[in-house]
N, CA, C and O atoms as a CHARMM CRD file, in Angstrom:
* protein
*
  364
    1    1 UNK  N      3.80300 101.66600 -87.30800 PROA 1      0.00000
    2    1 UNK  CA     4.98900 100.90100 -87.64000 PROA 1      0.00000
    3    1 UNK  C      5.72100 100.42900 -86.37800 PROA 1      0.00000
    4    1 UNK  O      6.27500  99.33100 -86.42400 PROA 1      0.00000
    5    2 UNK  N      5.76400 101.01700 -85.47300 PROA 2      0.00000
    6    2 UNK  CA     6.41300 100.71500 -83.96100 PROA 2      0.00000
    7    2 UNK  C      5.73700 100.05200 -83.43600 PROA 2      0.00000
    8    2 UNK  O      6.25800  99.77600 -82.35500 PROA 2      0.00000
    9    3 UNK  N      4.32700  99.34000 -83.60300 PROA 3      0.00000
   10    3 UNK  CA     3.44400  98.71900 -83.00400 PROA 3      0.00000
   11    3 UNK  C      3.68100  97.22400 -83.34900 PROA 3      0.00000
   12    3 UNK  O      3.71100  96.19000 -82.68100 PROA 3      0.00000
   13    4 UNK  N      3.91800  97.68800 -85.34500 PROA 4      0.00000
   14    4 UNK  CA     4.32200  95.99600 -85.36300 PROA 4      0.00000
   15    4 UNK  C      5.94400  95.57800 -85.28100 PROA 4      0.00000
   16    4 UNK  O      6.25000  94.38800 -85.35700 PROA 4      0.00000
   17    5 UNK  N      6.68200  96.32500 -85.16700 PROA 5      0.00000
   18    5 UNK  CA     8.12900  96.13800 -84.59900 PROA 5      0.00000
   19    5 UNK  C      8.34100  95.68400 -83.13400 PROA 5      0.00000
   20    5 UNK  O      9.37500  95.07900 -82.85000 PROA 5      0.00000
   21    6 UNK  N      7.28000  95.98500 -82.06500 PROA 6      0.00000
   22    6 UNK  CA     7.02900  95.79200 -81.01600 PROA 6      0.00000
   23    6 UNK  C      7.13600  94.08900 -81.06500 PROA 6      0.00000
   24    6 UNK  O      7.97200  93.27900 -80.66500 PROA 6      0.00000
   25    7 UNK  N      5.60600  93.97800 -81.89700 PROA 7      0.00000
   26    7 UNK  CA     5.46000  92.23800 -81.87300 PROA 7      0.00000
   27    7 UNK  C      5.98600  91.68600 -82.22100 PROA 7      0.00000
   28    7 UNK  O      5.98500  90.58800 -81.66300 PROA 7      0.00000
   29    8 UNK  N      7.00600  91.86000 -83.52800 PROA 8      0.00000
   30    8 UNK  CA     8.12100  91.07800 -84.24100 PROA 8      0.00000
   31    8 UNK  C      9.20600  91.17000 -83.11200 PROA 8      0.00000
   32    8 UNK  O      9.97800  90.21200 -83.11900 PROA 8      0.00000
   33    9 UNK  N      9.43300  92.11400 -82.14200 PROA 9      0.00000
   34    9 UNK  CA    10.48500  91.78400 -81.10300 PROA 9      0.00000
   35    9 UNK  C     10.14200  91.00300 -79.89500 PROA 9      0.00000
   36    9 UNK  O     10.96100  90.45700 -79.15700 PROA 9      0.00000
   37   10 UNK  N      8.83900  90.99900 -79.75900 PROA 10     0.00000
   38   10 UNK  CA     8.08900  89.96700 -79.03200 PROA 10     0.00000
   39   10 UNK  C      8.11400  88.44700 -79.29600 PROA 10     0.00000
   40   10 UNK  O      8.45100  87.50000 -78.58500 PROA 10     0.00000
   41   11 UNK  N      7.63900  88.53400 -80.57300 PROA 11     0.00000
   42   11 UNK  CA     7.68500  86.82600 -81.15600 PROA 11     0.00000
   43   11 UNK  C      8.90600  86.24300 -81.30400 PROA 11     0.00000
   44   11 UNK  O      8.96500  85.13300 -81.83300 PROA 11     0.00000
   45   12 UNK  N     10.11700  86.92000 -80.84400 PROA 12     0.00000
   46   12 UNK  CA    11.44900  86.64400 -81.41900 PROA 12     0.00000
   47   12 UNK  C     11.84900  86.21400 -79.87900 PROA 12     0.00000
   48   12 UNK  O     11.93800  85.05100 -79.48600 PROA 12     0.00000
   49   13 UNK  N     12.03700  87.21700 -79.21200 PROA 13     0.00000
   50   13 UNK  CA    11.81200  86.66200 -77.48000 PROA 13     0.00000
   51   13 UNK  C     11.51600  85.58300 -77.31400 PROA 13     0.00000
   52   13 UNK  O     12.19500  84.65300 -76.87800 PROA 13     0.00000
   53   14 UNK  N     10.44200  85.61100 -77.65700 PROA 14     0.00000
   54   14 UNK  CA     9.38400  84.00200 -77.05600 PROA 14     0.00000
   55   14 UNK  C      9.75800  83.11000 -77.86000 PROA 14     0.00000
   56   14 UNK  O     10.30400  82.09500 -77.42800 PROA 14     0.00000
   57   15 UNK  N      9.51800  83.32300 -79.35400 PROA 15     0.00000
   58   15 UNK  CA     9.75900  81.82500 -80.17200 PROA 15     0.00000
   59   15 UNK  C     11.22700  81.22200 -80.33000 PROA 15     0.00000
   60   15 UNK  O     11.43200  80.06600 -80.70200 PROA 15     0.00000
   61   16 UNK  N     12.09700  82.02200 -80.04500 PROA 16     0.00000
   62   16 UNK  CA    13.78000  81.57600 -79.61100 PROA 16     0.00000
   63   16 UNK  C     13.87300  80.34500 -78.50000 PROA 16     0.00000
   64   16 UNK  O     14.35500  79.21500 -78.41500 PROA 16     0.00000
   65   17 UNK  N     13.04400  81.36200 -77.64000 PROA 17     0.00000
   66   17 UNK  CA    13.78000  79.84300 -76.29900 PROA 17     0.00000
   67   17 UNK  C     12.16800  78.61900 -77.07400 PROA 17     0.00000
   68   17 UNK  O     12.17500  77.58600 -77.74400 PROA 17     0.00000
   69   18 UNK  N     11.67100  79.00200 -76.82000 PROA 18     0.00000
   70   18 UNK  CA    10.44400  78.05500 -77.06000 PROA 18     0.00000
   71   18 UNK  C     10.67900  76.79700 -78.62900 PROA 18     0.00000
   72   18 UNK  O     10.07800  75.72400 -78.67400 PROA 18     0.00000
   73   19 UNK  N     11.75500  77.32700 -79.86300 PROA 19     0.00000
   74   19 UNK  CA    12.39500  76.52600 -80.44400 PROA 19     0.00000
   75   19 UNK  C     13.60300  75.89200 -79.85700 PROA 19     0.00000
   76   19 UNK  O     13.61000  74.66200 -79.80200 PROA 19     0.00000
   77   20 UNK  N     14.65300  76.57400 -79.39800 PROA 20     0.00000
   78   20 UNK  CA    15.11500  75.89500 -78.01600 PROA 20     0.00000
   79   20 UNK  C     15.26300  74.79600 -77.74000 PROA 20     0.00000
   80   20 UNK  O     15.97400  73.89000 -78.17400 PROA 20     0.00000
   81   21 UNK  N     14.38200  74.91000 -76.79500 PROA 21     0.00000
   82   21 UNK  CA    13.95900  73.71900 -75.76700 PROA 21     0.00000
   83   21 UNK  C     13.01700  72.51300 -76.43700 PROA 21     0.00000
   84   21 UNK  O     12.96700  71.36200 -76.00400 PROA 21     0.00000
   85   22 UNK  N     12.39200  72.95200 -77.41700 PROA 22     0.00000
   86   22 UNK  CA    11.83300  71.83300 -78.54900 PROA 22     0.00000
   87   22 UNK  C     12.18300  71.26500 -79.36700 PROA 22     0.00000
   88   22 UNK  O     11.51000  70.48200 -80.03800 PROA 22     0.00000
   89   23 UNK  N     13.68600  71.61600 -79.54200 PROA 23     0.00000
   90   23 UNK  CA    14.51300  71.33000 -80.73300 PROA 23     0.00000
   91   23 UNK  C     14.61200  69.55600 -80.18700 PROA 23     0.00000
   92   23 UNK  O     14.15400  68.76200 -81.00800 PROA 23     0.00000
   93   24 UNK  N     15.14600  68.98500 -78.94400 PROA 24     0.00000
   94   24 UNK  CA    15.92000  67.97500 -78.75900 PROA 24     0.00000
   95   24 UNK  C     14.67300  67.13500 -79.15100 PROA 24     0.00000
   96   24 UNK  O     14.98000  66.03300 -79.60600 PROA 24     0.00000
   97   25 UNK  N     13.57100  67.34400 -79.09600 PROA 25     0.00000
   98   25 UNK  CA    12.08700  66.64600 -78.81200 PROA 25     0.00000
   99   25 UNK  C     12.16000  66.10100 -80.58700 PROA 25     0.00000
  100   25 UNK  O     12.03900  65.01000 -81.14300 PROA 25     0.00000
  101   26 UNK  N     12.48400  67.85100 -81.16500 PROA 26     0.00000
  102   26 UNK  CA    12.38900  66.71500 -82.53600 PROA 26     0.00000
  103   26 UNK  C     13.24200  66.48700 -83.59900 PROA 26     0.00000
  104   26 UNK  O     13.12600  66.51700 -84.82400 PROA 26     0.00000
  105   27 UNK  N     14.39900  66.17900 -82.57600 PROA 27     0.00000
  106   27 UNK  CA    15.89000  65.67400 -83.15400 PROA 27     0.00000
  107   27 UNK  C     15.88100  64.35400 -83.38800 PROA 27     0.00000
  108   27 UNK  O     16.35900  63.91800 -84.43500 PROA 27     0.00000
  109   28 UNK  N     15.28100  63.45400 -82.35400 PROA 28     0.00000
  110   28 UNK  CA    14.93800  62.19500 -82.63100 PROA 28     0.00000
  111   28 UNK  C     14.52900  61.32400 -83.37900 PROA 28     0.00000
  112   28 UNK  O     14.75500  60.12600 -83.55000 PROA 28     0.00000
  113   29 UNK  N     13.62700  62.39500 -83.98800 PROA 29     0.00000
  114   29 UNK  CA    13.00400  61.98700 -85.71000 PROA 29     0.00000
  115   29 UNK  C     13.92000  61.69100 -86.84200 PROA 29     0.00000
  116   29 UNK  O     13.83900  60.89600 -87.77800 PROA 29     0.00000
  117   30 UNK  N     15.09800  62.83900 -86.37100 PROA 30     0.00000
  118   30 UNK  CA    15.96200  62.71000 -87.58500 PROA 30     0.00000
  119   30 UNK  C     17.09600  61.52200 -87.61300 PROA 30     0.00000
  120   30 UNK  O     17.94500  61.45400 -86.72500 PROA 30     0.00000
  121   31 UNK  N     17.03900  60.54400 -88.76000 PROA 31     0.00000
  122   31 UNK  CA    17.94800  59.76700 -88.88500 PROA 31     0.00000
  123   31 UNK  C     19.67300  60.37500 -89.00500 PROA 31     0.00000
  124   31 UNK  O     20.08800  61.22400 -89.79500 PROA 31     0.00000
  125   32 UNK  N     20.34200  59.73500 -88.10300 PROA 32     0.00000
  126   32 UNK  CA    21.47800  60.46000 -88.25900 PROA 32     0.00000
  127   32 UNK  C     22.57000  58.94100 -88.81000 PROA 32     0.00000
  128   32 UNK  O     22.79400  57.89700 -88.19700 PROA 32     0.00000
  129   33 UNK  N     22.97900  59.33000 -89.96600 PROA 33     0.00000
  130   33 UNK  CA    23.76600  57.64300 -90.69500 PROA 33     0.00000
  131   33 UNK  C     25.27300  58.05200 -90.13300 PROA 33     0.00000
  132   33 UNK  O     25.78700  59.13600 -90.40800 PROA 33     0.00000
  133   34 UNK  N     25.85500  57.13500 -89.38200 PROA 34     0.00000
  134   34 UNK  CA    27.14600  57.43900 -89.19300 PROA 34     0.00000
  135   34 UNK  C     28.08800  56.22700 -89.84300 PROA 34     0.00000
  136   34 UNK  O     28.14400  55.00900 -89.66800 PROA 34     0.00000
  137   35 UNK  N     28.85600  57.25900 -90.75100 PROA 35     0.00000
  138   35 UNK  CA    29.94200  57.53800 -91.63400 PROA 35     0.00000
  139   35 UNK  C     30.87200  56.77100 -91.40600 PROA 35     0.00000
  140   35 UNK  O     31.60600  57.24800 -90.54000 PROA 35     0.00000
  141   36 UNK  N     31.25500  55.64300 -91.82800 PROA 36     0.00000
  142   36 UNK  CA    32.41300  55.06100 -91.38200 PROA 36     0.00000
  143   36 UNK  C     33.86400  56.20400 -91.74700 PROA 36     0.00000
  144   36 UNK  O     33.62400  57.08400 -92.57300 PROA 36     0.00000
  145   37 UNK  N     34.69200  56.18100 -91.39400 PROA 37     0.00000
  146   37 UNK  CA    36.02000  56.82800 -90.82900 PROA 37     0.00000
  147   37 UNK  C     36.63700  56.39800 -92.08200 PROA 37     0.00000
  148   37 UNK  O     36.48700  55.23700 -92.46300 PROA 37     0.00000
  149   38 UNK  N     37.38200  57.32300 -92.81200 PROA 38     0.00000
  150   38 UNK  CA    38.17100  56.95500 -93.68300 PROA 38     0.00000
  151   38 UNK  C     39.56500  56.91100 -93.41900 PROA 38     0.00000
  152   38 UNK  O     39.85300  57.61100 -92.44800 PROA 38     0.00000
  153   39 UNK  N     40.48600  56.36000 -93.92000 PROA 39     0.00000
  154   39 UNK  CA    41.44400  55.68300 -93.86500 PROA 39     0.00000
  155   39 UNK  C     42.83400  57.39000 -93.25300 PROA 39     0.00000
  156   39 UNK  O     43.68300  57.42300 -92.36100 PROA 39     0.00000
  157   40 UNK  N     42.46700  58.28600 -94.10500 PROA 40     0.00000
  158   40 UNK  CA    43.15800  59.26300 -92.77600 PROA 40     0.00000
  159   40 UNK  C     42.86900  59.38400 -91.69500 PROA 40     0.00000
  160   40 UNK  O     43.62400  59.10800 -90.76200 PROA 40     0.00000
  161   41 UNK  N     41.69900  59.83000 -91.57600 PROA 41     0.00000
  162   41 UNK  CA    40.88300  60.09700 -89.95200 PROA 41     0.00000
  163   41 UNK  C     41.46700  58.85300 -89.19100 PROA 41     0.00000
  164   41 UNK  O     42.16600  59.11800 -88.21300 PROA 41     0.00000
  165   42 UNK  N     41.34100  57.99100 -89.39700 PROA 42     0.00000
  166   42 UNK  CA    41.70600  56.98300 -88.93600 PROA 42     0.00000
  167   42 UNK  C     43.47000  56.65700 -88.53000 PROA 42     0.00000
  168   42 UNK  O     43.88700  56.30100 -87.42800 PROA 42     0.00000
  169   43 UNK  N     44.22000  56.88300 -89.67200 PROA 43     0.00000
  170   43 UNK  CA    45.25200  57.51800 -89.20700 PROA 43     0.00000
  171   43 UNK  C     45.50200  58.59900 -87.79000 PROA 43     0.00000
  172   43 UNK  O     45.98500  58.35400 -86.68400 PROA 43     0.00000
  173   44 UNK  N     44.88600  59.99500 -88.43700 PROA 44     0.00000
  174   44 UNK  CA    45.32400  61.10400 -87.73800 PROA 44     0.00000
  175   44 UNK  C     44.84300  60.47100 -86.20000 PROA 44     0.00000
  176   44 UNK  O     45.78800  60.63800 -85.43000 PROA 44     0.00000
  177   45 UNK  N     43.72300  59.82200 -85.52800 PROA 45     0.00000
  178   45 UNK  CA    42.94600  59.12900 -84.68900 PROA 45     0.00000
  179   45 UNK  C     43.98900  57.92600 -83.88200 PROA 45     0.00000
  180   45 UNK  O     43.96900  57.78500 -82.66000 PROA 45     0.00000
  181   46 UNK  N     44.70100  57.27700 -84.61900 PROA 46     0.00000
  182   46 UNK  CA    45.58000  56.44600 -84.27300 PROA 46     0.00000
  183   46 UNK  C     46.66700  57.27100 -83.43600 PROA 46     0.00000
  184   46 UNK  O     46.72100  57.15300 -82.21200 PROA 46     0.00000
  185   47 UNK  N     47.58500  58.16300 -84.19300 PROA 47     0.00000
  186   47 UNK  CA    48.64800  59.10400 -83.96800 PROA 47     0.00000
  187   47 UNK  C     48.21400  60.07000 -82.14200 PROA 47     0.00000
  188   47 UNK  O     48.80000  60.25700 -81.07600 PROA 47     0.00000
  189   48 UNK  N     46.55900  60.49400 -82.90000 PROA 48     0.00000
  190   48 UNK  CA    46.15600  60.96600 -81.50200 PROA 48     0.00000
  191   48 UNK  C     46.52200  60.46400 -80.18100 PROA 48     0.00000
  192   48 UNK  O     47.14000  61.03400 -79.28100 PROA 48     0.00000
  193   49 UNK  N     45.91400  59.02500 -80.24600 PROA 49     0.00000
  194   49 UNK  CA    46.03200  57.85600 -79.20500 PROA 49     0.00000
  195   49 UNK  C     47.48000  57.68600 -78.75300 PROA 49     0.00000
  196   49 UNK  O     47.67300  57.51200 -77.55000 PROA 49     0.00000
  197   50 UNK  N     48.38200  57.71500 -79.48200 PROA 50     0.00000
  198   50 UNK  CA    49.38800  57.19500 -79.33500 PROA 50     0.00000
  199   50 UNK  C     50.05200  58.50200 -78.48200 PROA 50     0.00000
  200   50 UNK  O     50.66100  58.23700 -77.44500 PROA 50     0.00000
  201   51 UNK  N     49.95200  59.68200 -78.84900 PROA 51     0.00000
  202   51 UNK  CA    50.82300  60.88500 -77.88600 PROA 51     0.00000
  203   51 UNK  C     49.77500  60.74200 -76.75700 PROA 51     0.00000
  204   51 UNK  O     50.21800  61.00000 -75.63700 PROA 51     0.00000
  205   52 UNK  N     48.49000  60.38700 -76.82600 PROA 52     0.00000
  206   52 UNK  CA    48.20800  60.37200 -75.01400 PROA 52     0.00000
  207   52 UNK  C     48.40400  59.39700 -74.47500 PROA 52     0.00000
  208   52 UNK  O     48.10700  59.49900 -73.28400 PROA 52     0.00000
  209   53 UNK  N     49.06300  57.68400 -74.96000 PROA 53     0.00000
  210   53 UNK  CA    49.92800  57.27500 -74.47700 PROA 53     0.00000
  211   53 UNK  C     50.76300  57.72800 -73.37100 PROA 53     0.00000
  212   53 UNK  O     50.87500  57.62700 -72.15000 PROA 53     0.00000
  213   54 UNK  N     51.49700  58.48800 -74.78000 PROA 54     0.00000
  214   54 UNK  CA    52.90200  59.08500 -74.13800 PROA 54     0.00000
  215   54 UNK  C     52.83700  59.91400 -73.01700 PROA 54     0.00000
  216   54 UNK  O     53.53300  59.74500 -72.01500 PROA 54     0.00000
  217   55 UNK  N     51.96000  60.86900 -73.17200 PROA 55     0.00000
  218   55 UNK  CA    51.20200  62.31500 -72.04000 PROA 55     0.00000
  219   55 UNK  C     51.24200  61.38900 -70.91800 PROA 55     0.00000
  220   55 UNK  O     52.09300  61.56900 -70.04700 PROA 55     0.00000
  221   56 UNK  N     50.27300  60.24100 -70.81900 PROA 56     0.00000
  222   56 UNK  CA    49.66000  59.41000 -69.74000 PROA 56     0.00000
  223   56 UNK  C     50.81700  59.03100 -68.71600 PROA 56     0.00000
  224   56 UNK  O     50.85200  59.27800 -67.51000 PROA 56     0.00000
  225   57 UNK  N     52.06700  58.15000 -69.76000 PROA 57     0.00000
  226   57 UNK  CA    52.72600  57.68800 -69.05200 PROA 57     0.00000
  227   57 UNK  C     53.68400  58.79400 -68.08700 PROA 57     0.00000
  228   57 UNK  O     53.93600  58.68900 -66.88700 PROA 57     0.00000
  229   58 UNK  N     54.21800  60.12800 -69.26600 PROA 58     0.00000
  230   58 UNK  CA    54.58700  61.57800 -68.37900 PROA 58     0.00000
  231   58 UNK  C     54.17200  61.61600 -67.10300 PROA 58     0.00000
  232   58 UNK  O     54.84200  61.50600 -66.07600 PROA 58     0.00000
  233   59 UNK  N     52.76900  61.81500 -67.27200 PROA 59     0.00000
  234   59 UNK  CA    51.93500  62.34000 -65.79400 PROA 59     0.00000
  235   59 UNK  C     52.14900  60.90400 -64.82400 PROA 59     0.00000
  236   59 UNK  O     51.97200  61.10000 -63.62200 PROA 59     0.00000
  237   60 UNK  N     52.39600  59.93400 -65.10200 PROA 60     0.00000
  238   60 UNK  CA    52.25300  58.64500 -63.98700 PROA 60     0.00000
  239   60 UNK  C     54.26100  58.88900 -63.79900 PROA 60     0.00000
  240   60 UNK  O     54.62700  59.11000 -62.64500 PROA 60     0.00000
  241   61 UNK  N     54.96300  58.85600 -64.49000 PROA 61     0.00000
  242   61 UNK  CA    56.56000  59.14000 -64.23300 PROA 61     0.00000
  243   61 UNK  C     56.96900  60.27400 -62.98800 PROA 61     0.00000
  244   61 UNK  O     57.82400  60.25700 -62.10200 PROA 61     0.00000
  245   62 UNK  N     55.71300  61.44500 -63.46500 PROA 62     0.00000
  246   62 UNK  CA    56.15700  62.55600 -62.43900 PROA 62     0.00000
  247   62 UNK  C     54.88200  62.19200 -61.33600 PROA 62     0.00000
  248   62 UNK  O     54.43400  63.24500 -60.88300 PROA 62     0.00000
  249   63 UNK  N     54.17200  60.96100 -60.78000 PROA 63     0.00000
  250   63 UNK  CA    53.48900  61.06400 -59.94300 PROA 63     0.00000
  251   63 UNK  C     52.29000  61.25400 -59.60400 PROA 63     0.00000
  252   63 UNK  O     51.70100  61.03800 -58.54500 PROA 63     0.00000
  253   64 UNK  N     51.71300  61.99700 -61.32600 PROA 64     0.00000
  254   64 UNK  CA    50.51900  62.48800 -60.90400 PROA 64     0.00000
  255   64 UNK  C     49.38100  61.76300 -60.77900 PROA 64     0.00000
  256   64 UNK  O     48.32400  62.13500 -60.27000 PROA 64     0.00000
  257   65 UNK  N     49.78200  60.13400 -61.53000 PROA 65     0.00000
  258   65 UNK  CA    48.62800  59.38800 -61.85800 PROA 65     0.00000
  259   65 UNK  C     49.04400  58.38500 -60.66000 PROA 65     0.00000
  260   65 UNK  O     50.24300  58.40200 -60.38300 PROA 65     0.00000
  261   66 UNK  N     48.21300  57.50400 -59.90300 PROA 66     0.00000
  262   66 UNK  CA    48.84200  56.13400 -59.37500 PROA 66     0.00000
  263   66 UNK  C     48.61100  54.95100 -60.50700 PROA 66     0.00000
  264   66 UNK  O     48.05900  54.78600 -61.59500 PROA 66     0.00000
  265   67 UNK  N     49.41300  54.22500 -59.51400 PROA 67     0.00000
  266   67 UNK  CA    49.35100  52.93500 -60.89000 PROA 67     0.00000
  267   67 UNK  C     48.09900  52.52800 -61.41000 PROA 67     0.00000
  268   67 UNK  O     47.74600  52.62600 -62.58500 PROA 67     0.00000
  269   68 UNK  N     47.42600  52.05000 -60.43000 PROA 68     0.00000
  270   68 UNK  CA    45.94600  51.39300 -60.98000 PROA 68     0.00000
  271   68 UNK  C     45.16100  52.69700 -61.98300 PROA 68     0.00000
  272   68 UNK  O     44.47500  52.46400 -62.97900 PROA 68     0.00000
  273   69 UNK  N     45.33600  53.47600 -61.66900 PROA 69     0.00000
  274   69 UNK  CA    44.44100  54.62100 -62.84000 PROA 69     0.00000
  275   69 UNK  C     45.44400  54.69500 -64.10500 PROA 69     0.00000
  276   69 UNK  O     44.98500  54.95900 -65.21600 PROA 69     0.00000
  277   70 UNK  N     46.72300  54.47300 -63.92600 PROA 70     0.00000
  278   70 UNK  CA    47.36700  54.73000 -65.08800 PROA 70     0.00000
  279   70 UNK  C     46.95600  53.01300 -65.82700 PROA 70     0.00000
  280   70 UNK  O     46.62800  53.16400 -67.00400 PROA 70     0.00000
  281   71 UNK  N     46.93000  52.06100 -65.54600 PROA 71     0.00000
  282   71 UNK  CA    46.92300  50.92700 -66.21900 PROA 71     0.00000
  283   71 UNK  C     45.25500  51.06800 -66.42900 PROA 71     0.00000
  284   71 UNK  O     44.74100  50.24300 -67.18500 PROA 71     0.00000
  285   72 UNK  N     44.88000  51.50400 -66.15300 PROA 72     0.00000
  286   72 UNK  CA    43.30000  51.19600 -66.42300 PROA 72     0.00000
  287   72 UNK  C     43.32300  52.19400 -67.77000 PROA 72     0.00000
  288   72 UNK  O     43.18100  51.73600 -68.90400 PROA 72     0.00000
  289   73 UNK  N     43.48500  53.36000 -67.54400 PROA 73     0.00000
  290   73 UNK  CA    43.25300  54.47200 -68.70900 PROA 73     0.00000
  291   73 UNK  C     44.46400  53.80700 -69.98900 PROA 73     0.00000
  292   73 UNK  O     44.35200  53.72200 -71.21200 PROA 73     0.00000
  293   74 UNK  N     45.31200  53.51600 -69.28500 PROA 74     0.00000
  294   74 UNK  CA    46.74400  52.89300 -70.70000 PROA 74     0.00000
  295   74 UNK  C     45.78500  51.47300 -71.16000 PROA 74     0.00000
  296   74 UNK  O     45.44400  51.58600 -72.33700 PROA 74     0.00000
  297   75 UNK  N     45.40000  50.49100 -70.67100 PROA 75     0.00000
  298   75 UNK  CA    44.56400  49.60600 -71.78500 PROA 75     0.00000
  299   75 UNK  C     43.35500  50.09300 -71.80600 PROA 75     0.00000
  300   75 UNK  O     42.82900  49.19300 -72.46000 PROA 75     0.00000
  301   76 UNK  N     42.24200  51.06600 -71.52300 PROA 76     0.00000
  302   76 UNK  CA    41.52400  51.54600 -72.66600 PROA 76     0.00000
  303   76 UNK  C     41.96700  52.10300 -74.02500 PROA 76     0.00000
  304   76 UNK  O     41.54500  51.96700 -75.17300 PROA 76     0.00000
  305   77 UNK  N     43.11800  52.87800 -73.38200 PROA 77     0.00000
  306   77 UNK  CA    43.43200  53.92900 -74.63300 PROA 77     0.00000
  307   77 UNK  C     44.28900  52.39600 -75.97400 PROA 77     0.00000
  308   77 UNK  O     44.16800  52.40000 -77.19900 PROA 77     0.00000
  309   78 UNK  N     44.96400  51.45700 -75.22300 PROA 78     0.00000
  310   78 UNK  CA    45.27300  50.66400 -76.07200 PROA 78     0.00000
  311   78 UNK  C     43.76900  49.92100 -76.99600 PROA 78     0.00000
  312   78 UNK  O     43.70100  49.81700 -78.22100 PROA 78     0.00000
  313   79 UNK  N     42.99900  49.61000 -76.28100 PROA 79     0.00000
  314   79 UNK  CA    41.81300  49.19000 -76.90000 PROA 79     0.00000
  315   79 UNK  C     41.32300  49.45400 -78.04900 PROA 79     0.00000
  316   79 UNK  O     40.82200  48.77300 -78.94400 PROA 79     0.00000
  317   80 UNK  N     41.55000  50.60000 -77.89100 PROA 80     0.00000
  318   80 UNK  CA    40.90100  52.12900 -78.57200 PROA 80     0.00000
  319   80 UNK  C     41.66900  52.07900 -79.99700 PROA 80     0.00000
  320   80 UNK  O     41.08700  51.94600 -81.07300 PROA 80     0.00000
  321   81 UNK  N     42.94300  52.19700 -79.84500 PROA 81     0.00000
  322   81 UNK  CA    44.01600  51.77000 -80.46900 PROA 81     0.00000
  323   81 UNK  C     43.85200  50.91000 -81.69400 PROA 81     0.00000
  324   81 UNK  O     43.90900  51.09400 -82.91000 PROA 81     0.00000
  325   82 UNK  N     43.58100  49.69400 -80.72200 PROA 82     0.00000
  326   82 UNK  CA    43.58000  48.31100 -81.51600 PROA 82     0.00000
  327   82 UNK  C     42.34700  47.79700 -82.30700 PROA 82     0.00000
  328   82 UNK  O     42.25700  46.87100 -83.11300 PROA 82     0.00000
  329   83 UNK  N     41.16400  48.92400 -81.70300 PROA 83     0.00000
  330   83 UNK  CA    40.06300  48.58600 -82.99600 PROA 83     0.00000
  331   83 UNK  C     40.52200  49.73800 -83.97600 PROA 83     0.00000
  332   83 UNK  O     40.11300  49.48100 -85.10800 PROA 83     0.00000
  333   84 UNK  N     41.10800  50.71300 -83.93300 PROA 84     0.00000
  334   84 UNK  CA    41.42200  51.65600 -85.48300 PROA 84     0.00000
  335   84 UNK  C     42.63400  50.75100 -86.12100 PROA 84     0.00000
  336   84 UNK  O     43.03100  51.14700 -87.21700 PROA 84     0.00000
  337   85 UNK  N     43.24600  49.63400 -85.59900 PROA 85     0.00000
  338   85 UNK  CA    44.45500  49.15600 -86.00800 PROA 85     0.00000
  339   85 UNK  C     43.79900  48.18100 -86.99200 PROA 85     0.00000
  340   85 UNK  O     44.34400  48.09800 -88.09300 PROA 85     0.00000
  341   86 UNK  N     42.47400  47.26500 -86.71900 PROA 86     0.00000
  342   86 UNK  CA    41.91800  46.22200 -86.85400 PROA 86     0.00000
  343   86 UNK  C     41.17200  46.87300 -88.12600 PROA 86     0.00000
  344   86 UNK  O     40.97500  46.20500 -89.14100 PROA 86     0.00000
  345   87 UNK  N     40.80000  48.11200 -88.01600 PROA 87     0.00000
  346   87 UNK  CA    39.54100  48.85600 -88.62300 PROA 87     0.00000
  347   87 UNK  C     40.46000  49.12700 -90.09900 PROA 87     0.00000
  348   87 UNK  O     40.12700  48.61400 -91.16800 PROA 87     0.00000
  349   88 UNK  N     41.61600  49.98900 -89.94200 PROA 88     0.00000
  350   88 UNK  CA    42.62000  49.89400 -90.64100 PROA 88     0.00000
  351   88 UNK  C     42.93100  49.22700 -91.39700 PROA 88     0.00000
  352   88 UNK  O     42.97300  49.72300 -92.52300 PROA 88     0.00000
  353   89 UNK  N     43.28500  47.90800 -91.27900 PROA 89     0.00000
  354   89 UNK  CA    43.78600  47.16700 -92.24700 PROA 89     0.00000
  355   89 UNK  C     42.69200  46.14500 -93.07900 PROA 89     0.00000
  356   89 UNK  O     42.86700  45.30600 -93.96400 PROA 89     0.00000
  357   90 UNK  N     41.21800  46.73900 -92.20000 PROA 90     0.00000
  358   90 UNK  CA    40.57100  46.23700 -93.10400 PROA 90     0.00000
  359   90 UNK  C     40.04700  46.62800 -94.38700 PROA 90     0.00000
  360   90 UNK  O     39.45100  45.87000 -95.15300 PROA 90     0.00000
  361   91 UNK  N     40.33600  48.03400 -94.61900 PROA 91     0.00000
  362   91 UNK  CA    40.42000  49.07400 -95.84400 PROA 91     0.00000
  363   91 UNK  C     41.20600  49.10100 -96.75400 PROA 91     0.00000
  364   91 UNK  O     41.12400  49.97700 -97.61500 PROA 91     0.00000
């Protein structure tokens, strides 16, 4: 009985990492359908955006950001914004 408990702790060793590392190989296969966003998510997603706005502009007030990084990250995050705004009202 300890002989085959041996190999079952053996095959578990080995076939762990060895599924692992083979997993990503056959993830690819699998169709993954992405879900359009429903009309909360989309909300709560909006609201998100909007306090790191606010955060953003904080950290550039007390210094931490310079201008050019704060205007670059403030119209992505507006971007970002304006397709859930667009996405939004098309629901």
């Amino acid at each position: 009985m300890d002989l085959i408990a041996d190999y079952m702790f053996t095959l578990i060793i080995f076939a762990a990492p060895l599924i692992y590392s083979i997993q990503p190989l056959l993830l690819s296969r699998i169709n993954i359908v992405n879900k359009p966003y429903d009309k909360e998510t989309l909300k709560r997603k909006k609201i998100l955006l909007y306090r790191q706005i606010k955060e953003l502009e904080m950290e550039f007030d007390i210094g931490n950001l310079n201008q050019e990084d704060f205007l670059l990250r403030r119209s992505e995050i507006k971007a970002e914004v304006s397709e859930i705004i667009t996405s939004l009202k098309k629901k």
